[in-house]
C-alpha positions as CSV (number, residue, x, y, z in Angstrom):
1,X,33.1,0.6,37.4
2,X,34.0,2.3,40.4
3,X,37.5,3.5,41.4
4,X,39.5,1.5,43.9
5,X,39.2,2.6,47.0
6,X,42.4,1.6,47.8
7,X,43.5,5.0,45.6
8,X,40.8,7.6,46.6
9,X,42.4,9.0,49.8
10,X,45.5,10.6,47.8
11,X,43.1,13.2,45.4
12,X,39.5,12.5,46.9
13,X,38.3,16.0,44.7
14,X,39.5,14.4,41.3
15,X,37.2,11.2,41.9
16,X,34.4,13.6,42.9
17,X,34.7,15.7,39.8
18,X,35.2,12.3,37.6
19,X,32.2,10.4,39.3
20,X,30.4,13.9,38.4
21,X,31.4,14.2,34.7
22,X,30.6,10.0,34.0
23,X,27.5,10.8,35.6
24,X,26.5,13.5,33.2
25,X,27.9,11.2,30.2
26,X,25.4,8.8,31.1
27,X,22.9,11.1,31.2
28,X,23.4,12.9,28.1
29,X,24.5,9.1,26.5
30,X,20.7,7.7,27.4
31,X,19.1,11.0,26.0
32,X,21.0,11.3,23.0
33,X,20.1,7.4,22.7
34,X,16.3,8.1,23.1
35,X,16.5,11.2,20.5
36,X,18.3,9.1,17.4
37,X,14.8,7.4,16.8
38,X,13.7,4.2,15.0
39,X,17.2,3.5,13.8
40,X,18.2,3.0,17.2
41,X,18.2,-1.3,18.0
42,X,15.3,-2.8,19.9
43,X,16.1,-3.9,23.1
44,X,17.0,-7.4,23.1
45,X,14.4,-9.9,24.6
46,X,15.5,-12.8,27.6
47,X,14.7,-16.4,26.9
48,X,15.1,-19.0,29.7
49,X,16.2,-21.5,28.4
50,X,15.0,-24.9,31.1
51,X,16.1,-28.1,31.2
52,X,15.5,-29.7,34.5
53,X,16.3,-33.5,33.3
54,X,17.2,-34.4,37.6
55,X,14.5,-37.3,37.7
56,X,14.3,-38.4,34.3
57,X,16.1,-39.2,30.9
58,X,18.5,-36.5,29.7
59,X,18.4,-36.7,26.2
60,X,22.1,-36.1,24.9
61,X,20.7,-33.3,22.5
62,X,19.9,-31.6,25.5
63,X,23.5,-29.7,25.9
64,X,23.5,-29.2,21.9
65,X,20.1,-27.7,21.9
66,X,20.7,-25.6,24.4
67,X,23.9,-24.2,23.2
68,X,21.7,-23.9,19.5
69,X,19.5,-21.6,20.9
70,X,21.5,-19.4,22.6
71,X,24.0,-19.0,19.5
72,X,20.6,-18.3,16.9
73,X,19.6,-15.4,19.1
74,X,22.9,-14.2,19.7
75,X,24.0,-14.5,16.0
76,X,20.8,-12.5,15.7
77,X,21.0,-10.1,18.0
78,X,16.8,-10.9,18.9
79,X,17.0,-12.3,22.3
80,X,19.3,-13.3,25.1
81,X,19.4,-16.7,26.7
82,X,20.2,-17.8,30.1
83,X,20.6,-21.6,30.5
84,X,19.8,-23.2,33.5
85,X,19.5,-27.2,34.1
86,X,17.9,-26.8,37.2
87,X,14.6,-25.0,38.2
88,X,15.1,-22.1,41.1
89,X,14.2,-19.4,38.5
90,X,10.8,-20.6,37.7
91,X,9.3,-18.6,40.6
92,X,7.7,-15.0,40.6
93,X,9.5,-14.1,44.2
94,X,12.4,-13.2,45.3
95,X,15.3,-15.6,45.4
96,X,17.1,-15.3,48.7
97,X,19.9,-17.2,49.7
98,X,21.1,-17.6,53.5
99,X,24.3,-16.7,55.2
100,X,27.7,-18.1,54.8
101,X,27.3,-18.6,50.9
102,X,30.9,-17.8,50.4
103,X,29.2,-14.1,48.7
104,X,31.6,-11.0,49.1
105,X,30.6,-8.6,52.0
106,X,28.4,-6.0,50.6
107,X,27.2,-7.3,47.4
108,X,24.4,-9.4,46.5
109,X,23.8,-12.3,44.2
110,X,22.6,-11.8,41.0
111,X,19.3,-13.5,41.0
112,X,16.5,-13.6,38.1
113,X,12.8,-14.6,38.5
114,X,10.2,-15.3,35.8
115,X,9.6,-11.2,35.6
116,X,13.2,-10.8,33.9
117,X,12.5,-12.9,31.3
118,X,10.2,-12.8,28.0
119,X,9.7,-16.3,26.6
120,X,10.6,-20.0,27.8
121,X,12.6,-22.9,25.9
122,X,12.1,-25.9,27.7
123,X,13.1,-29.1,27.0
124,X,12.9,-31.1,30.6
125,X,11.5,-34.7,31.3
126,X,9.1,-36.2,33.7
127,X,8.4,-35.1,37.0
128,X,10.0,-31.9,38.2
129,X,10.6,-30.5,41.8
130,X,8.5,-27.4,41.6
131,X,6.7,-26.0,44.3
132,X,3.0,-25.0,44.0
133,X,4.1,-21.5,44.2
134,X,6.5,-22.0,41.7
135,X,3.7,-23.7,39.4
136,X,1.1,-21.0,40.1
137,X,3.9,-18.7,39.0
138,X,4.6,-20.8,36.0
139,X,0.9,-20.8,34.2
140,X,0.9,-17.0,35.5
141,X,4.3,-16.2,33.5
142,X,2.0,-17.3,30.6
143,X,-1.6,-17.0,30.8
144,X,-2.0,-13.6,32.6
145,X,1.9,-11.7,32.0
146,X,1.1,-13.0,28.1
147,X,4.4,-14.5,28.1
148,X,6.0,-17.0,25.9
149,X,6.5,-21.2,26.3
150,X,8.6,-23.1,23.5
151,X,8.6,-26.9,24.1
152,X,10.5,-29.6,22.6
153,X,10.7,-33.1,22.1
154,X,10.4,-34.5,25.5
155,X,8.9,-31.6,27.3
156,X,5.8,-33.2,26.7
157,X,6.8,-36.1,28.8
158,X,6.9,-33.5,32.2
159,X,4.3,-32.6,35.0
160,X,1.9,-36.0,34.0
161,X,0.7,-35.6,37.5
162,X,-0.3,-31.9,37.1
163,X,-3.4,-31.0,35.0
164,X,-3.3,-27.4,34.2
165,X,0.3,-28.5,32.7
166,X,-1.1,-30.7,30.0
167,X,-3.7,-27.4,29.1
168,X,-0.9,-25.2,28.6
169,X,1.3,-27.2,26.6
170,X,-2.0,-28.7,24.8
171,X,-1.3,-32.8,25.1
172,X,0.4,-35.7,26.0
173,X,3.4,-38.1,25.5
174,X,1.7,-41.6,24.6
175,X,4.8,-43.5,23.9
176,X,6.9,-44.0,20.6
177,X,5.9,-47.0,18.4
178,X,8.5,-46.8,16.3
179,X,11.5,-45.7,17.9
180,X,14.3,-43.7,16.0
181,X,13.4,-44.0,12.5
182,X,12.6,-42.3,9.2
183,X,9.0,-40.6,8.7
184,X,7.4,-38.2,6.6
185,X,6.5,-34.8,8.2
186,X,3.2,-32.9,6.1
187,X,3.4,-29.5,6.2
188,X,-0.4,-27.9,7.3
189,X,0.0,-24.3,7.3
190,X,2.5,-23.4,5.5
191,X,2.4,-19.6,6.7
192,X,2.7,-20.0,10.4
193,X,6.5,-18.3,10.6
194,X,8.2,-22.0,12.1
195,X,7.1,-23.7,9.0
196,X,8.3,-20.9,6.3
197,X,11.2,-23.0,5.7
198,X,10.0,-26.6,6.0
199,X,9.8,-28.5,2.8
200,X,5.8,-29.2,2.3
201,X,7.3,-33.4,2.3
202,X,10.0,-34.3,4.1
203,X,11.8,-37.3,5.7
204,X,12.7,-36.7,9.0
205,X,15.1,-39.1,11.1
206,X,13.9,-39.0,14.5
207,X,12.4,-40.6,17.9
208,X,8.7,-39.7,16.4
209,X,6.0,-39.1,19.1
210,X,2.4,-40.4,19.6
211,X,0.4,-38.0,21.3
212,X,-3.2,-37.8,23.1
213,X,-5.0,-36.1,24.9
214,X,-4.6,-32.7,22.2
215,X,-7.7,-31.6,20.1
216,X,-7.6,-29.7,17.0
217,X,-10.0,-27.4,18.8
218,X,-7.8,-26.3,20.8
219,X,-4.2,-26.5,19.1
220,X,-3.6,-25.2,15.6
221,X,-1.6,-28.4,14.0
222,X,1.2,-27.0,11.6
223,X,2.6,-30.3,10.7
224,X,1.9,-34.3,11.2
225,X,3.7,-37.7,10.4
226,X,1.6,-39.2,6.7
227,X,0.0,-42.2,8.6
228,X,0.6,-44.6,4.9
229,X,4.0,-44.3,5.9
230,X,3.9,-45.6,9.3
231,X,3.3,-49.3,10.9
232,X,0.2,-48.4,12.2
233,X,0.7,-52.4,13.6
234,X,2.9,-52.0,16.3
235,X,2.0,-52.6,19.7
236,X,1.9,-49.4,21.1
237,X,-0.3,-47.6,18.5
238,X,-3.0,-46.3,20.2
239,X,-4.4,-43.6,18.2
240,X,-7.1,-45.4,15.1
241,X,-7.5,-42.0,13.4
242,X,-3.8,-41.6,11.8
243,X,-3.5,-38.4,13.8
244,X,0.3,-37.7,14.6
245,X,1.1,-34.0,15.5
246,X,4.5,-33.1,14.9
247,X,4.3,-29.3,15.8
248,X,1.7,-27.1,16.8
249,X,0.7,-23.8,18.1
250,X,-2.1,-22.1,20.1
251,X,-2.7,-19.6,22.9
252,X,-2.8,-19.9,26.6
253,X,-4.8,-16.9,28.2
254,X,-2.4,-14.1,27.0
255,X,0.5,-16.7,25.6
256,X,1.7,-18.0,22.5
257,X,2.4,-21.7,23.2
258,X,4.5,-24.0,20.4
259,X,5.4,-27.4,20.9
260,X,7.4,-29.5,18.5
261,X,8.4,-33.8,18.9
262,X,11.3,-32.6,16.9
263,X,14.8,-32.8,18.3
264,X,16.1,-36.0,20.1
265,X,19.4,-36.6,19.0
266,X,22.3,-33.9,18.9
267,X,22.5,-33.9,14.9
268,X,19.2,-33.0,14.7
269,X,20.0,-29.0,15.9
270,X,22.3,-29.1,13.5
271,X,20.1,-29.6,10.7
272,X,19.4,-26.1,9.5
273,X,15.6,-26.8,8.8
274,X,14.6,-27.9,12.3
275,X,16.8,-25.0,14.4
276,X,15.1,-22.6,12.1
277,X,11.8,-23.8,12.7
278,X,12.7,-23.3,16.6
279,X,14.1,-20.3,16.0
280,X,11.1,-18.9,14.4
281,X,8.7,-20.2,17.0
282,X,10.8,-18.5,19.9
283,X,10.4,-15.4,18.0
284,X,6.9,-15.7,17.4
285,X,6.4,-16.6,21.0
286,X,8.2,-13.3,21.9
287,X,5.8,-11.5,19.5
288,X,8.7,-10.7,17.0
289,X,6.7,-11.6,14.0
290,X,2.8,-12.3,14.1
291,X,1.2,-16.0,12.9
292,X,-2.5,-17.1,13.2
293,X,-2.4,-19.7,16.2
294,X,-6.5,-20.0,16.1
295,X,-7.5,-24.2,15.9
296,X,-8.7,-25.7,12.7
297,X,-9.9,-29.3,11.2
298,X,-8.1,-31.6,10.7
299,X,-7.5,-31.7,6.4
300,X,-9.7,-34.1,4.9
301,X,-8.0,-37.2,3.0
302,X,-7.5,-36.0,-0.5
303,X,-7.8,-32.3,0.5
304,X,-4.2,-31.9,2.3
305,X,-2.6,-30.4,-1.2
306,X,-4.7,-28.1,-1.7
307,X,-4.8,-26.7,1.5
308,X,-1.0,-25.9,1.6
309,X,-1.9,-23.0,-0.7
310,X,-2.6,-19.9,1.0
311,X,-5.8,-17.9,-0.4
312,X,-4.9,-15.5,-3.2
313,X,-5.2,-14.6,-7.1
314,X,-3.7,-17.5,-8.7
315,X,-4.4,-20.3,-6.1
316,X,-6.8,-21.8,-8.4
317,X,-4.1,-21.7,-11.4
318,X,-1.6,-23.5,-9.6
319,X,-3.7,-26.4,-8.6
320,X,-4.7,-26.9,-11.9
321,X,-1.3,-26.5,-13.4
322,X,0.4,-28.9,-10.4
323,X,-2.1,-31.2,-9.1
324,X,-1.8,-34.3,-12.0
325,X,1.7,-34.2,-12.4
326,X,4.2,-34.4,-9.5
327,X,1.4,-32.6,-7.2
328,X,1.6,-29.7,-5.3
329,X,3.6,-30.6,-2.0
330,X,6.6,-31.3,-4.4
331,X,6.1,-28.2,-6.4
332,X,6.3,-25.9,-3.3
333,X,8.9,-27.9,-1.1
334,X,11.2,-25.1,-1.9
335,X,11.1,-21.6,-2.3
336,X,12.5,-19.9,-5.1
337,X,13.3,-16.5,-6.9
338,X,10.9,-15.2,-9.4
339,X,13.2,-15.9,-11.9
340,X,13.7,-19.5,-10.8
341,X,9.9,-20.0,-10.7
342,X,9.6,-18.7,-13.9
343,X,11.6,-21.6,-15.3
344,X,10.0,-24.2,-12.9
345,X,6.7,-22.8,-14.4
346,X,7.9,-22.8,-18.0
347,X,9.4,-26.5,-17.6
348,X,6.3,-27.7,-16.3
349,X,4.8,-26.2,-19.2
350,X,6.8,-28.5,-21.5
351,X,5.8,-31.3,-19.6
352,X,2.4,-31.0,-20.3
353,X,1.1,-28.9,-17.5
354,X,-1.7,-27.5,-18.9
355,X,-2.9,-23.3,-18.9
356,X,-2.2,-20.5,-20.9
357,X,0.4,-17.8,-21.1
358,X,-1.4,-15.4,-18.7
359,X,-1.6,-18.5,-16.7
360,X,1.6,-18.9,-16.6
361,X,2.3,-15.6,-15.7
362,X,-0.5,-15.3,-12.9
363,X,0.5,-18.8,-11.5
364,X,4.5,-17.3,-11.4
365,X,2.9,-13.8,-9.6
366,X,1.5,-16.4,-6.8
367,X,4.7,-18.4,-5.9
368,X,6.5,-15.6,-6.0
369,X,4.7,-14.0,-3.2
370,X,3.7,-16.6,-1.3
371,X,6.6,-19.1,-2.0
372,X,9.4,-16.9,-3.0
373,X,12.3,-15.8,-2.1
374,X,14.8,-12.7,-2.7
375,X,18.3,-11.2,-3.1
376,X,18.2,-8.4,-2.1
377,X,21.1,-6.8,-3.2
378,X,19.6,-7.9,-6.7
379,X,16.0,-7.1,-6.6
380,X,13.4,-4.7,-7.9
381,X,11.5,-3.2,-5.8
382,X,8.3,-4.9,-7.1
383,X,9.9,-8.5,-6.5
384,X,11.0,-7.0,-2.9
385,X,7.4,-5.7,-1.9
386,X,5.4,-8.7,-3.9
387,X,7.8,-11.0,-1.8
388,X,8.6,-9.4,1.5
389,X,5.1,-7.9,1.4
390,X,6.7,-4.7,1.9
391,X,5.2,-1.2,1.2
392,X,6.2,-0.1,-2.1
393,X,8.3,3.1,-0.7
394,X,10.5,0.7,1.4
395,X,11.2,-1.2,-1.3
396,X,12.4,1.8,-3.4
397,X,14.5,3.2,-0.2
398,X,16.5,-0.4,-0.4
399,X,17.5,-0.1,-3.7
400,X,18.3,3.2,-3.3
401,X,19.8,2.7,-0.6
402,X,21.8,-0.5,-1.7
403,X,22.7,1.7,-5.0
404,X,24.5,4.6,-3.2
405,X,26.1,2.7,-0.1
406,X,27.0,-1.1,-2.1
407,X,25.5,-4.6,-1.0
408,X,24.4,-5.5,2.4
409,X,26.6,-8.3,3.7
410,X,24.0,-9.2,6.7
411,X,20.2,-9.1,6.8
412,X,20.8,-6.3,10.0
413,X,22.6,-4.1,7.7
414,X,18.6,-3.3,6.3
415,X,18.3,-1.3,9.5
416,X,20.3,1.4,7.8
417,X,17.8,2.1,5.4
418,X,15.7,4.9,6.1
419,X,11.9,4.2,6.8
420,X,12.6,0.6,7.1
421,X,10.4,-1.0,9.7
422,X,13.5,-3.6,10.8
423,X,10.0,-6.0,12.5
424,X,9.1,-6.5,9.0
425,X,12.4,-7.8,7.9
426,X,12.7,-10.1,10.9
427,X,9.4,-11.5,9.9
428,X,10.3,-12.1,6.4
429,X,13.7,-12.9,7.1
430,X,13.4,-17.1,5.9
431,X,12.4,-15.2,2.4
432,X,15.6,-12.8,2.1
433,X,19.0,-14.1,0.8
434,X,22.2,-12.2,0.2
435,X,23.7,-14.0,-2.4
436,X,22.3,-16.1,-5.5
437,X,22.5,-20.3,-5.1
């Protein structure tokens, strides 16, 4: 801050010299910063997040999801968010405002356009007051700056009366038959980051979408309602082929795009399996961790379990150990330690699961890395680079590291460790725990 200038005209050399010295500081403060290397923190990314609800229904999870946002990259130190409930940011020019604003003589407002920020959360309604500069601006701030756009719930319910809209977010609202009720979300791809820590089966409570105008050709689908759990009888089913998105992802010129029907009432944020799958898209939008966006088929009936398994040595093993008892969207609806899937897999075992011993032991290898998760302030280093598919030196440094300096008590405290790549960790971060349970 400046000194008061109330106070200069008493020793005018003494702020000269000071304004001199602080000037230096900074200087030698930002090159000293630049010299300390990798260890030094990432700049923090800026998230928007937009909820311009003025001509339609504000959702009362609105506020809360808002606020959940903001806290999840703040408790993370990832991103920064700036919440606005109106729409004067969404534009690529400069903001002016005109005289007799009530702003102190000298000073300016502090104004932000789409170039200050990194990614987009939006969860807005209906029709919104942009201008066609503004909208221009919009798809720009995504398909040619390579931007990210996070939607949710009723975001897909805005701009019906603008085309390029409905390409960018990849579909539309088409009513919800069933109201707020129970369904079961199907986990697709169980690798995309927002769906590491989804069950493969769940029952979510919700105001569950029907959407159209999407194709699978052009959206990667990472989770749908089961159809043989839904009235497919009530009057405002439209769609005949049982195909109920619940998230997705794809790209939009140079953007990552992730939509979700997730998130209508205020409890919902609070459950920790839907902010996390939020807060994983926002940081895959912001190109914090890497997941394959590229459009796929639909599964085919009967063919959905199988394809929850990843490619790998020991895919085939699990099928055939899982598949004719409980199935294998049970037997991956959690992750677990080595150690705990070396019981599961030894219990099954018991139960008539059928396979060998190196079976057993190849099928325990393949959860482990593709299902697992670790302490790591317990680990090996082979169950920390089988699981956080970290190079095998890293993994060493941890423990090393963890041996000499005691447990980390937050996953940023991995940052400390020398020749740790901290991206990695932030990718794998649903997979690490600090304490056992």
């Amino acid at each position: 801050m400046w000194p008061d200038r109330r106070h200069q005209s008493s020793r005018p050399g003494r702020i000269t010299v000071l304004a001199l010295v602080s000037a230096a500081l900074f200087v030698a403060f930002r090159m000293s910063s630049a010299a300390e290397g990798p260890g030094v923190p990432a700049p923090r990314k800026r998230v928007l997040a937009w909820a311009d609800v003025r001509n339609g229904y504000q959702h009362d999870s609105i506020s809360h999801a808002l606020a959940t946002v903001e806290r999840m990259g703040r408790q993370s130190g990832l991103y920064d968010t700036f919440i606005r409930t109106d729409s004067q940011l969404i534009t690529k020019r400069a903001i002016a405002f005109g005289a007799g604003t009530g702003i102190a003589t000298g000073e300016a407002f502090q104004a932000r356009n789409l170039d200050y920020f990194d990614a987009i959360f939006f969860f807005g309604v209906r029709e919104i007051d942009l201008t066609p500069d503004q909208r221009a601006d919009l798809m720009s701030f995504v398909k040619d700056d390579g931007k990210g756009f996070v939607a949710a719930h009723s975001a897909i319910t805005s701009f019906f009366s603008w085309p390029e809209f409905g390409e960018m977010i990849g579909g539309r609202f088409d009513e919800h038959p069933w109201g707020i009720t129970d369904a079961t979300v199907v986990v697709e791809d169980t690798q995309f980051p927002a769906m590491r820590g989804f069950p493969a089966t769940s029952v979510f409570h919700d105001e569950h979408y029907q959407l159209k105008d999407f194709s699978r050709d052009k959206v990667r689908v990472l989770a749908h309602l089961d159809p043989g759990k839904l009235d497919l009888a009530r009057p405002l089913v439209h769609r005949t082929d049982g195909d109920f998105p619940v998230a997705w992802a794809k790209t939009y010129g140079k953007g990552r795009v992730f939509y979700s029907t997730l998130g209508h009432a205020a409890e919902a944020w609070d459950n920790p399996v839907m902010s996390q799958m939020y807060f994983e898209a926002i940081k895959w939008s912001l190109r914090l961790v890497d997941g394959d966006a590229t459009p796929r088929p639909r599964p085919s009936p009967g063919s959905s379990d199988a394809n929850l398994l990843p490619a790998g040595e020991g895919r085939d093993v699990v099928v055939n150990m899982c598949s004719n008892c409980h199935g294998l969207a049970t037997s991956i609806a959690q992750a677990h330690t080595r150690v705990e899937w070396l019981a599961l897999v030894d219990l099954m075992r018991q139960r008539g699961a059928p396979g060998t011993d190196d079976d057993a032991a190849t099928a325990v290898t393949y959860l482990t890395r593709h299902f697992g998760r670790v302490n790591v302030n317990r680990a090996s280093p082979e169950d920390l680079e089988a699981v956080l598919h970290l190079p095998h030196a890293v993994a060493i440094a941890i423990v090393e590291y963890r041996t000499q300096n005691g447990q980390f008590h937050d996953i940023s405290d991995l940052r400390r460790v020398p020749g740790v790549d901290f991206r990695q960790i932030q990718e794998a971060s649903a997979r690490i725990i600090l304490t056992d349970g």
